[in-house]
N, C-alpha and C positions, 0 to 999 in steps of 0.2 A: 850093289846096283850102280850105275855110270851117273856121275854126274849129272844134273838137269833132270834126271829122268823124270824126278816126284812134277817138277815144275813142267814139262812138255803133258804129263799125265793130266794134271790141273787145267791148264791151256787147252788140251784136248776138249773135257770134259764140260768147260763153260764153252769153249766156239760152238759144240754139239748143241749144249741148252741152250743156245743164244734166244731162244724164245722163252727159255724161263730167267735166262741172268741177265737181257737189258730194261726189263722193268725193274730188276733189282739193285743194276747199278743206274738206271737212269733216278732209284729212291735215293741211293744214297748219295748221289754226286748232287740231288736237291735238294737235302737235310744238310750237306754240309755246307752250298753257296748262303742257303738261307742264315745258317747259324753265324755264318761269318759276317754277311752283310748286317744284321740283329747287332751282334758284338762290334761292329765297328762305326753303328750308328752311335751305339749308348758311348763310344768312347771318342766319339767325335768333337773337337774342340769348335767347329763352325758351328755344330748344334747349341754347347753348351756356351758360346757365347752370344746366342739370341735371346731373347727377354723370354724366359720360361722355358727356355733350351734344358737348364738343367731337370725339371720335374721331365721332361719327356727322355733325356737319358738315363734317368731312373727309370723310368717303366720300362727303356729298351733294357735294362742290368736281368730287371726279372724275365723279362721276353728270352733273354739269353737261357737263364733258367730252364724256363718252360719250354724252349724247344732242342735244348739238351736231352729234358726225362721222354718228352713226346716223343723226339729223333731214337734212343735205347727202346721206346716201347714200340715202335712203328715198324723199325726194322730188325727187331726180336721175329715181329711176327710176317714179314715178307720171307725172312730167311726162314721162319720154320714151313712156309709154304715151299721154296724153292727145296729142303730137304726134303719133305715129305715126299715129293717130283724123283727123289734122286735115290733114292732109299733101294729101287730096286738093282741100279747100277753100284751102288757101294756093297750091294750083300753078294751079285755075280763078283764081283773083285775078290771077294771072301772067300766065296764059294774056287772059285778060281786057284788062289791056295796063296792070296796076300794076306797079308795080317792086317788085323785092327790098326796095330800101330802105324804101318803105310798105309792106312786109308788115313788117318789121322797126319800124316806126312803131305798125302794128296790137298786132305782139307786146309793145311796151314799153309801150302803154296795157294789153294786160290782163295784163303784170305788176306795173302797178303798181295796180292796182287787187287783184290775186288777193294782193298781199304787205298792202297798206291792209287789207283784208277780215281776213284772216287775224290780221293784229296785232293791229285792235282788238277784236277778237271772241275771241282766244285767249288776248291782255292780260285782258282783262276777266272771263272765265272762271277765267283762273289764278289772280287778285286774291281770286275768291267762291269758289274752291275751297280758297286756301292757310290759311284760318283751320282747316279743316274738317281737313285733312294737318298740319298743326301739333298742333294737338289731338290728333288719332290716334296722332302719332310719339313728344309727350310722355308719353300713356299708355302707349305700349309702354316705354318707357323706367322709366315709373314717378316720372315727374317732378311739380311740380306744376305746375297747368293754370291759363293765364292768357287770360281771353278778351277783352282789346280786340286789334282788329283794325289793322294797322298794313299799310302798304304798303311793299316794297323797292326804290326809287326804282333802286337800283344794277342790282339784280335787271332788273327795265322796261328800263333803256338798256342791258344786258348782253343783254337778248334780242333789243331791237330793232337792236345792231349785229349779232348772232348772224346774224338771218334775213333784214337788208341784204346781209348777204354770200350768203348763201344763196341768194337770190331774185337776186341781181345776178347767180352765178355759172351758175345758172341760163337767163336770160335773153340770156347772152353762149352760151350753149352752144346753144339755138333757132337764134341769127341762125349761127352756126356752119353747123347741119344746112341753113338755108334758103338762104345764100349756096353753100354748095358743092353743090346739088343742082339739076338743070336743070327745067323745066316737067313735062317729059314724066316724070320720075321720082318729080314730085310727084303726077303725077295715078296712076300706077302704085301710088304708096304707098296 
């Protein structure tokens, strides 16, 4: 097969769902601004140096936590909505006389494009929203307000192995449902 081909196949086949994959990356490009902005509150040195700054960077540690397991459990199940949608286009591919393995070819071009998409658009989001959340949290706190904008380098690679895993564990759970599943029960889907 020519070059690109899996990855124009891919691209094809989410521009067509665009009504099923921009709620799915508009999930996941908001699980990942969220998760970022979370993580670089708790790592925030304006925070932790306001009088109780540090107890509220500990609850940001476990917020980090908990919208890591939330963010794997939430879009486990958006994406097994979006396959269920697809199921009947992945069994014509079959039927057609492509293999499992190139459907699984197809599916790892658009995850790695639906995780690219998501990261730099939800990095970048997180980045222009967290001055905005820092500000807000110092005021509630009653701190003083310090406005240069700084980035959490740690926060960034903490999210982007976060949603590696996510998107990987993901992406093994697809070739999962399409390897154990025959033509005929893909076209049925």
């Amino acid at each position: 097969m020519k070059t690109g081909f899996y990855a124009r196949l891919a691209y094809g086949g989410m521009r067509k769902n665009s009504r099923l994959y921009t709620p799915y990356l508009l999930t996941c490009t908001g699980m990942v601004m969220m998760l970022y902005v979370i993580s670089a509150l708790s790592s925030s040195p304006v925070i932790r140096a306001v009088r109780g700054g540090r107890t509220v960077a500990e609850m940001m540690n476990l917020g980090v936590f908990v919208i890591c397991v939330f963010s794997a459990i939430f879009l486990f199940y958006t994406n097994s909505f979006l396959m269920g949608r697809r199921r009947r286009e992945f069994g014509l591919y079959n039927i057609l006389g492509m293999g499992k393995r190139n459907i699984g070819r197809i599916l790892l071009w658009e995850s790695l494009m639906t995780a690219g998409l998501s990261l730099v658009v939800g990095l970048g989001a997180g980045i222009g929203l967290f001055k905005l959340a820092e500000l807000w949290l110092v005021n509630i706190i009653r701190g003083k307000v310090s406005y240069p904008l700084s980035i959490s380098l740690d926060s960034v690679k903490m999210t982007i192995i976060c949603f590696s895993v996510i998107f990987l564990l993901i992406y093994l759970n697809d070739l999962r449902q399409i390897h154990a599943s025959n033509p005929v029960q893909l076209l049925k889907g």
